[in-house]
C-alpha positions, 0 to 999 in steps of 0.5 A: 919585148920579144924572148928567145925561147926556142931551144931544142933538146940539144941546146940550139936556140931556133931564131930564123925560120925560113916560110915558104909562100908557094909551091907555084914557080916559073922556072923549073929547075931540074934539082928543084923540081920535075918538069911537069909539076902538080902544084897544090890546091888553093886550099890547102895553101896557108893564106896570107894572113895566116902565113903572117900569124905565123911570122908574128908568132915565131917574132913573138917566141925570140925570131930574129931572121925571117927568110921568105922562099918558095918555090918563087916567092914573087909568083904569090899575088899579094906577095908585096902586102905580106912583105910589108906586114912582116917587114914592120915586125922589127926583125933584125934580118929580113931576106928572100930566096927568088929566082930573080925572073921578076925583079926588074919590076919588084925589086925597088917595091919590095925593098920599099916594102921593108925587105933588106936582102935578097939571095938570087939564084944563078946557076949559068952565065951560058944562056943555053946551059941556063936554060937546060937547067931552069927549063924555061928560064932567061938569063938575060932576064935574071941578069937585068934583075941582079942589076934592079936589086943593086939599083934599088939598094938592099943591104945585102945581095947573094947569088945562089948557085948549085954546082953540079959536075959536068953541068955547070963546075966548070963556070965557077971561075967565071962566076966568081969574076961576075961577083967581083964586077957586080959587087955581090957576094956568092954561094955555092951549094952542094945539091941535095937529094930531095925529090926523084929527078932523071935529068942527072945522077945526083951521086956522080954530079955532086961537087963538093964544096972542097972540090969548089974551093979547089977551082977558085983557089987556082985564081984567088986566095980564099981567106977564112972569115968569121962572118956568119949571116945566121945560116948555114954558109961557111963564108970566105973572102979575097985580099983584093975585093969586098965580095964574100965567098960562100959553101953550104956543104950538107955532104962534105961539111955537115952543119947541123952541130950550129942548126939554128933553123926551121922551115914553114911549108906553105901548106903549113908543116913545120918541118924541123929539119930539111933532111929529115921528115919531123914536122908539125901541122900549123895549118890545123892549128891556125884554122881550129883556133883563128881567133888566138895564137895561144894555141899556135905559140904552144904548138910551136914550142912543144915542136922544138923537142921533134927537132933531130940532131942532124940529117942524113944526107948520102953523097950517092945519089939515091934521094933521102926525102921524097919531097922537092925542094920547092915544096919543102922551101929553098 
């Protein structure tokens, strides 16, 4: 019987981890990732046996959410043989962060597979704006995948988009209406500096959640809802529909008072906390002792006390955290 005993030095029980199993991603959106990317060597990637032992050990500390991210989780080879194995570890939520790209085909296996959600990114409904923004992505592509998702019947589907002023705000509404028509819930997220980007200045493009809430609200009463799906989200509903309206606010509305989570790399660093640089090394860890996870399950408990009581983000633009988010894991 799993037992929870993840508890950093301020109280907080750690059940949800979030592994990234790639770097590699086929879009390249500008807030993730510059344009021309040097992606890791095969080697310093955790395999996907490790990437499991890694997963059963956090289950086995009291892990009860696994969210698999990347880059673009569904760009690993032999992805759908992890989600099997990590699906049949009894958790009682099991998600993935996908760009969508790949779902028109991976949708139904993945969920056969034991995969309960999905959270797709969508930034645009404009094909030309999508596509300045992915780089080399196709909205049509994603749109078809949002519809194999729903054909397939997850338990629950989530759009992701970053609103980023004078890019993409002025779609909020829009966006909104194609939740309520498809029947899946959204979020929308503040951009986070990580990773020196020249596209846009991160400080003058950052739209606050307020400043979202303030768009919808000019079409819909947003009505606060307790629900909470374990992250960071701060989750909203409309009198007239079932789809439930999201903020993750690491500017305006820190979250880390109710942090419950920590990020696997796929290099194998436990990072405590997005916004800080605490992180352990698994991946020596699991190569020095691949027989035995004692050594694994130790250095996991002991990396609780590295967990910082919040982050530091700026609202001015300069970048906190070197790192690109799809190197740290969406």
């Amino acid at each position: 019987m799993a037992r929870s005993t993840l508890t950093d030095r301020f109280g907080r029980t750690v059940n949800y981890v979030r592994l990234s199993v790639t770097d590699r991603c086929d879009f390249r959106c500008v807030y993730c990732m510059a344009e021309e990317m040097t992606f890791l060597p095969r080697q310093q990637v955790l395999s996907l046996e490790e990437l499991a032992r890694v997963a059963r050990t956090f289950v086995d500390l009291g892990t009860e959410k696994i969210r698999l991210t990347g880059g673009e989780p569904l760009v690993r080879k032999g992805i759908l043989d992890l989600v099997r194995e990590i699906g049949s570890y009894g958790l009682r939520d099991f998600a993935m962060t996908t760009n969508g790209g790949k779902l028109t085909t991976m949708a139904e296996p993945l969920r056969q597979a034991g995969l309960k959600r999905l959270n797709i990114s969508l930034d645009s409904l404009d094909p030309d704006k999508f596509l300045r923004i992915t780089r080399t992505g196709k909205l049509q592509q994603v749109l078809d995948g949002i519809d194999a998702a729903k054909d397939a019947g997850f338990e629950g589907i989530k759009l992701n988009t970053v609103v980023m002023k004078g890019g993409n705000d002025e779609e909020v509404p829009e966006l909104i209406e194609f939740a309520r028509r498809k029947k899946v819930d959204i979020t929308f997220i503040e951009e986070m500096p990580l990773g020196e980007i020249s596209e846009h200045d991160r400080g003058e493009a950052l739209c606050t959640s307020d400043e979202v809430r303030e768009i919808i609200g000019r079409s819909h009463e947003l009505i606060p809802t307790p629900e909470d799906s374990g992250g960071p989200a701060r989750y909203f509903r409309m009198a007239d529909s079932p789809v439930k309206v999201g903020f993750i606010s690491p500017h305006s509305h820190n979250f880390c008072a109710t942090c419950n989570r920590v990020r696997v790399t796929v290099e194998g660093r436990l990072l405590l906390c997005l916004g800080n640089e605490h992180s352990v090394d698994l991946r020596h860890v699991l190569r020095s002792h691949p027989e035995n996870d004692d050594k694994l399950r130790e250095t996991i408990i002991s990396a609780m006390d590295l967990k910082p009581e919040r982050h530091h983000f700026s609202s001015e633009g300069d970048v906190q955290i070197l790192r690109f988010m799809n190197m740290t894991g969406g």
